[in-house]
DOMIZA-100512 format. One line per field, with one value per residue (C-alpha): chain; x, y, z. Coordinates in steps of 0.02 Angstrom, whole numbers. Layout:
REM residues N
mol (A / ...)
x (X / ...)
y (Y / ...)
z (Z / ...)
//
This chain:
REM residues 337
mol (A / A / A / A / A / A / A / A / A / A / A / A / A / A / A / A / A / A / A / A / A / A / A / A / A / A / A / A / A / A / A / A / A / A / A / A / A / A / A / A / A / A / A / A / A / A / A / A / A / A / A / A / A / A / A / A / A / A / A / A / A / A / A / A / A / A / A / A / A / A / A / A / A / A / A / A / A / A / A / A / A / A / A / A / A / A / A / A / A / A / A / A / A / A / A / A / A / A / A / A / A / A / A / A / A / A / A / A / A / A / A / A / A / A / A / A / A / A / A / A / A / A / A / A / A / A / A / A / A / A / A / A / A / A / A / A / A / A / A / A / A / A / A / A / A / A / A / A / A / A / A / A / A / A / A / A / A / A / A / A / A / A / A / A / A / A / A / A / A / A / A / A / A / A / A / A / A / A / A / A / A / A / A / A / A / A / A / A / A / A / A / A / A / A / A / A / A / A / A / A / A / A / A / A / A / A / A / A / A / A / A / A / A / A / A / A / A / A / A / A / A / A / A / A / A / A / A / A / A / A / A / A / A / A / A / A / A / A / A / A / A / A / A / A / A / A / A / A / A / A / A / A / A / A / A / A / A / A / A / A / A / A / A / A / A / A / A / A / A / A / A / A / A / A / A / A / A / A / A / A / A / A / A / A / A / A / A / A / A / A / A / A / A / A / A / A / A / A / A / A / A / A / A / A / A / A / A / A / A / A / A / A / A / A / A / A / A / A / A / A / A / A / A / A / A / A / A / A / A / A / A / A / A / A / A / A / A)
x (0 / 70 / 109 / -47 / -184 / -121 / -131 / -298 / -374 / -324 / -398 / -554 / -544 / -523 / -665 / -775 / -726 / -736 / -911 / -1011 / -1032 / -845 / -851 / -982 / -941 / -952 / -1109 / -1086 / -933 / -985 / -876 / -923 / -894 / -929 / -971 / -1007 / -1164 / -1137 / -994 / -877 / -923 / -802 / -873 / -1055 / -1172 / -1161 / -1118 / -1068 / -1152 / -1138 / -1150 / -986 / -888 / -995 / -946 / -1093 / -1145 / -1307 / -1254 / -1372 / -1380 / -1267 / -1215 / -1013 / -971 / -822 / -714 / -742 / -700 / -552 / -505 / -573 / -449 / -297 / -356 / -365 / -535 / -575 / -450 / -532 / -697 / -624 / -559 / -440 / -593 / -604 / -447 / -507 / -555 / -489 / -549 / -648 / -737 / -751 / -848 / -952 / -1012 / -1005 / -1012 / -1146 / -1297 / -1434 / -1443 / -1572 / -1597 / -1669 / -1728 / -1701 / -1586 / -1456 / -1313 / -1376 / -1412 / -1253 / -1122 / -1272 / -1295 / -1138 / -1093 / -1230 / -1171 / -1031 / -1131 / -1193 / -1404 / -1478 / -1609 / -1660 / -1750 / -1819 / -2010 / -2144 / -2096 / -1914 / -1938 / -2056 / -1919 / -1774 / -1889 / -1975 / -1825 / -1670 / -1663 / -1785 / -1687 / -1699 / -1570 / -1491 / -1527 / -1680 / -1570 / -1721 / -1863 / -1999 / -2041 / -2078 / -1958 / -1836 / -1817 / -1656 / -1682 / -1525 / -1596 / -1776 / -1846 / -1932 / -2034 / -2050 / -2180 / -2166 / -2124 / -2158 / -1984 / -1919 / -1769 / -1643 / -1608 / -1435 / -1372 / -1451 / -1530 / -1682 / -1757 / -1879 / -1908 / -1984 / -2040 / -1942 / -1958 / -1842 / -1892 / -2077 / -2137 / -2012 / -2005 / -1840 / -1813 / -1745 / -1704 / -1676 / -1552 / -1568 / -1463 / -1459 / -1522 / -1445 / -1492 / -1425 / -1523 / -1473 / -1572 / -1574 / -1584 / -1693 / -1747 / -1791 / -1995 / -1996 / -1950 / -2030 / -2186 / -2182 / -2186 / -2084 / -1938 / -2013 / -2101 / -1953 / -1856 / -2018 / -1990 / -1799 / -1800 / -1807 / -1675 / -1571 / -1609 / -1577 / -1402 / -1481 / -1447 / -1275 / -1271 / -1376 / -1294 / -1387 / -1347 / -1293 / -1278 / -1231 / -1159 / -1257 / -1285 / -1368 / -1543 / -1693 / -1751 / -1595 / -1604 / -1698 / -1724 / -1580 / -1520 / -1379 / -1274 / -1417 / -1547 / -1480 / -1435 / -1623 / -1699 / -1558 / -1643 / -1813 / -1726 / -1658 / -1830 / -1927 / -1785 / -1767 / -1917 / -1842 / -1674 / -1663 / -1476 / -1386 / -1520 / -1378 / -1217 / -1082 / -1210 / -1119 / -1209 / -1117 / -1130 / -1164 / -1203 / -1072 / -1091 / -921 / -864 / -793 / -731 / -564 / -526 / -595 / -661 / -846 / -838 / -715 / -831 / -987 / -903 / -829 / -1002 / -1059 / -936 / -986 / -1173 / -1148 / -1236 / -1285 / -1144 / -1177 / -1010 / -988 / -918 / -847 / -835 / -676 / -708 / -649 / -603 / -681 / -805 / -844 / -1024)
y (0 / 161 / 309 / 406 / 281 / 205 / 410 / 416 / 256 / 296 / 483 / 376 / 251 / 396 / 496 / 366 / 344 / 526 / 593 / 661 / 834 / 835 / 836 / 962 / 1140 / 1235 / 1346 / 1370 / 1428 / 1376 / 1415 / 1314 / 1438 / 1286 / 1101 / 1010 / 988 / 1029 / 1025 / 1148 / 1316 / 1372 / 1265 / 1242 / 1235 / 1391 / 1367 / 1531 / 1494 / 1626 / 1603 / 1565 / 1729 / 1812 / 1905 / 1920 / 1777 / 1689 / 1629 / 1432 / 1463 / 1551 / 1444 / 1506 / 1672 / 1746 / 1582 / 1527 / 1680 / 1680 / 1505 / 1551 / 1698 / 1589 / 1473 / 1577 / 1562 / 1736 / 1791 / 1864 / 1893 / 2023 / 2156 / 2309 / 2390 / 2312 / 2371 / 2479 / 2293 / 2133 / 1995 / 1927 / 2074 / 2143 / 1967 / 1993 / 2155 / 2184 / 2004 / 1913 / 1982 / 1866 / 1754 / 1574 / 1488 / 1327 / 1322 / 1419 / 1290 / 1389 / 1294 / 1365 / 1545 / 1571 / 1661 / 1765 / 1840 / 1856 / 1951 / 2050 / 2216 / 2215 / 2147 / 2266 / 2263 / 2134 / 2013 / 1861 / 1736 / 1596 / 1507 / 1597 / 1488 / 1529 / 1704 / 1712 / 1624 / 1722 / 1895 / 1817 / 1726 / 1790 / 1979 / 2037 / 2141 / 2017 / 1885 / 2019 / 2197 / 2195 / 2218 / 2151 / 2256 / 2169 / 2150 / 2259 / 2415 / 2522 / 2418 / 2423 / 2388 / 2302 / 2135 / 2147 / 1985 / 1896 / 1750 / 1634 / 1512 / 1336 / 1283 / 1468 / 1533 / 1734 / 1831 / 1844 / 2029 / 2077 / 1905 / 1859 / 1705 / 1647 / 1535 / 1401 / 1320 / 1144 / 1098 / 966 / 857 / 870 / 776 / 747 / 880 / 1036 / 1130 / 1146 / 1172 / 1135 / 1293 / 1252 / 1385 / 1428 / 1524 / 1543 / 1379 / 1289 / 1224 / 1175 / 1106 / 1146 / 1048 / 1095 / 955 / 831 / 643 / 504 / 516 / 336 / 392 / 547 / 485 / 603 / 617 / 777 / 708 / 599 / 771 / 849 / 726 / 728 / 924 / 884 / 739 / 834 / 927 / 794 / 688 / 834 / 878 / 1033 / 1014 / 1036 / 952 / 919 / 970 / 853 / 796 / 615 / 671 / 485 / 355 / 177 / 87 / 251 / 186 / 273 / 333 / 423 / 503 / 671 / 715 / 668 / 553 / 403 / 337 / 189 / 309 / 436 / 308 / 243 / 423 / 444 / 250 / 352 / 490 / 373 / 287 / 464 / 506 / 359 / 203 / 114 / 131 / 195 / 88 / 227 / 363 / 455 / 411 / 547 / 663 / 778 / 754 / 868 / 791 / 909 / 921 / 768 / 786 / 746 / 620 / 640 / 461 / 426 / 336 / 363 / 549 / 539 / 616 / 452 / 336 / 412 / 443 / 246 / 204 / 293 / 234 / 52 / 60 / 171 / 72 / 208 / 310 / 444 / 557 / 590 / 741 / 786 / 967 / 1069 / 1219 / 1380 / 1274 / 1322 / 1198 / 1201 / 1156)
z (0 / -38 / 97 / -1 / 11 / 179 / 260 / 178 / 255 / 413 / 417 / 327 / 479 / 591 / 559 / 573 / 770 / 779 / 859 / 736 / 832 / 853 / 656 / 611 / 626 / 797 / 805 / 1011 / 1133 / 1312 / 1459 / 1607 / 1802 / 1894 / 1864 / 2032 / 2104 / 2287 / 2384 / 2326 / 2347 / 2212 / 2091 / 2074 / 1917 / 1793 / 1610 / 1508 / 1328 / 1151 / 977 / 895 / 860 / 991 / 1142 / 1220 / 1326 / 1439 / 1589 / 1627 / 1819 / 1910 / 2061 / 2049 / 1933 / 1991 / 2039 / 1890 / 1779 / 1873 / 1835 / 1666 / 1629 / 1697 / 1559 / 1430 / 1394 / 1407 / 1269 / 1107 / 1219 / 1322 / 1229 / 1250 / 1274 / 1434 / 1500 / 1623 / 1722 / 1756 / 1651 / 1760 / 1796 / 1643 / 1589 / 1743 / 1676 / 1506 / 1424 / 1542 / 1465 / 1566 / 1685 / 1665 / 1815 / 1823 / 1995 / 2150 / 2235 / 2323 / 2222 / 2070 / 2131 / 2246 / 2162 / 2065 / 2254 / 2327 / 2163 / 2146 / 2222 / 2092 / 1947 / 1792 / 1752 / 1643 / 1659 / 1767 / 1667 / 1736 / 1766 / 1877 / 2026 / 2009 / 1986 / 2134 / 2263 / 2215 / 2247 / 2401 / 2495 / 2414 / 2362 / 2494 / 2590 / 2714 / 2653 / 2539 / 2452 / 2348 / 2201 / 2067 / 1998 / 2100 / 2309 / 2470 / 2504 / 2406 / 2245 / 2176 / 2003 / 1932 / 1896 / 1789 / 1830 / 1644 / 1684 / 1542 / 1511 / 1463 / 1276 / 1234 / 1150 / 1187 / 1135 / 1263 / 1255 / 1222 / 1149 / 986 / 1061 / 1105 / 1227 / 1261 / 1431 / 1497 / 1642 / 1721 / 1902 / 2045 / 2181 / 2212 / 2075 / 2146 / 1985 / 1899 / 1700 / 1536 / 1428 / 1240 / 1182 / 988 / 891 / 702 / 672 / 794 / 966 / 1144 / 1272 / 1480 / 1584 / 1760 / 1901 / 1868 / 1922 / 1791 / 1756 / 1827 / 1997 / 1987 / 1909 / 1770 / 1601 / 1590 / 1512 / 1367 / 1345 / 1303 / 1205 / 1107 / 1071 / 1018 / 936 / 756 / 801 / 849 / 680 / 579 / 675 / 729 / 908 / 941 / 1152 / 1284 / 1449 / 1582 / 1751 / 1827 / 2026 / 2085 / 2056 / 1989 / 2169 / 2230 / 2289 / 2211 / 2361 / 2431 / 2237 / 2279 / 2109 / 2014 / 1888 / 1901 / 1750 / 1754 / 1745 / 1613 / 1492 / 1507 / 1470 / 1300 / 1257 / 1300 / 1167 / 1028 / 998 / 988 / 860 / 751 / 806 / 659 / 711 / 896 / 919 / 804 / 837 / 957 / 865 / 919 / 988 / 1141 / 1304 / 1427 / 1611 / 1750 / 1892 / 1982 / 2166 / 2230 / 2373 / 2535 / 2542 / 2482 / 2310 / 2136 / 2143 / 2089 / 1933 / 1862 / 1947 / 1844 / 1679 / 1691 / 1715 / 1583 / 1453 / 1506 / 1485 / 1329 / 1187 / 1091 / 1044 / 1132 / 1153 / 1330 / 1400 / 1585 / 1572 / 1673 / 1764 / 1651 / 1483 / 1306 / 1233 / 1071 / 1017)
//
């Protein structure tokens, strides 16, 4: 075989074992501030997320911001984003004020709201987007003056304005001002019925779905979740959806009832089999084939040995019949979507 044809059947062999999304032109930058799911305080769930070439960013909760901007900046992550014309601040900073344009949150859990408070006094204005209940909690319990300054345009006393609270309403899709996306939420179960949510990001044609906390419908005894993989499923056959970021809290051997609302390897590989047969009934077993799933939301162990995050990706991996291209995401590093 000569040196041509044997370099091109190996790029040929290559590409095939590549993920199909790894392939396909990136329409999404995504900076992940924090990746656990309890824990570390420095580290909790809040993915940056802009259209490619775009410096102007959502933030998908909001449980660390300036930790991981920090962690961000040493990275690297921030360069080309901030600008000389941010000079005047620190990276981090400068992200914080001028870059972060909005802020979804999924639920009011305080691991998903924490660094938004603590960094409020510093922050710039922009919007607070989340469901009625959210919205509600985070006025009532949070910025109430109470708690903390009443820094959102709703509640009792002075008002302080710099947050304007936007409650959306399920599978109805708005503009996220200042960021040339749009978004579309879905109800999802954590625990018992608590309310958390899905937000299906869109951007010239092309979709990410964040999915807050949530348990498998079996446990919670909902159909939430087929209800959304019903919405996507077109998206994913047509390659429109670029990843799904979704949680897997615990490791397999975690017993349903000490779940509270979350999902184990076990169980998330049985809602993407829930997926892959609303995408393809014909041919659910390559339905998924290199499709990014992003795992959140890892709550770590005190124990010593395999940190939890191996443990659940090695379970993962295992029980992975479907292709699906698996990704542990690292506090302050670029992904490309």
């Amino acid at each position: 075989m000569s040196l041509r044809r044997w370099i091109t059947v190996t790029l040929t062999v290559s590409a095939c074992l590549t993920p199909l999304a790894a392939l396909a032109e990136p329409a999404f930058l995504a900076i992940p501030l924090g990746t656990s799911g309890g824990l570390y305080e420095d580290d909790l769930s809040s993915y940056l997320l802009a259209p490619k070439g775009s410096g102007d960013f959502l933030a998908l909760d909001a449980g660390t911001l300036m930790a991981g901007l920090r962690k961000a900046a040493q990275l690297g992550s921030l360069d080309g984003i901030v600008t000389p014309a941010d000079g005047d601040l620190i990276p981090a900073a400068a992200m914080l004020q001028r870059h972060i344009k909005a802020y979804l949150i999924s639920h009011p859990h305080l691991d998903h709201l924490a660094g938004l408070v603590i960094n409020a006094p510093d922050d710039a204005k922009k919007d607070i987007l989340g469901t009625g209940p959210t919205i509600d909690r985070i006025r009532d319990h949070l910025f109430n003056w109470q708690i903390w300054p009443a820094f959102g345009s709703e509640g009792s006393g002075v008002l302080l304005g710099k947050y304007r609270y936007v409650r959306l309403v399920p599978a109805v899709a708005v503009p996220v001002a200042g960021t040339g996306m749009t978004v579309e939420p879905f109800a999802l179960s954590h625990a018992d019925g608590y309310p958390s949510t899905a937000f299906l990001v869109s951007a010239n044609g092309a979709h990410v779905l964040y999915c807050g906390d949530t348990g498998p419908d079996a446990v919670e005894k909902s159909d939430r979740l087929q209800q959304l993989w019903r919405r996507i499923a077109p998206l994913v056959r047509t390659g429109a959806l670029k990843a799904i970021f979704i949680e897997a809290s615990y490791p397999d051997g975690t017993p349903d009832t000490r779940l509270f609302g979350h999902l184990t390897p076990a169980w998330l590989m049985a809602e993407m089999h829930v997926l892959a047969a609303a995408v393809d009934p014909a041919k659910p077993a390559t339905a998924l084939q290199g499709l990014t799933v992003v795992v959140t939301h890892v709550k770590p162990s005190m124990k010593a040995g395999m940190a939890a995050s191996a443990r659940i990706m090695q379970q993962l991996q295992s029980r992975n019949d479907l292709g699906v291209h698996f990704v542990l995401p690292e506090q302050g590093r670029r992904l490309a979507l």
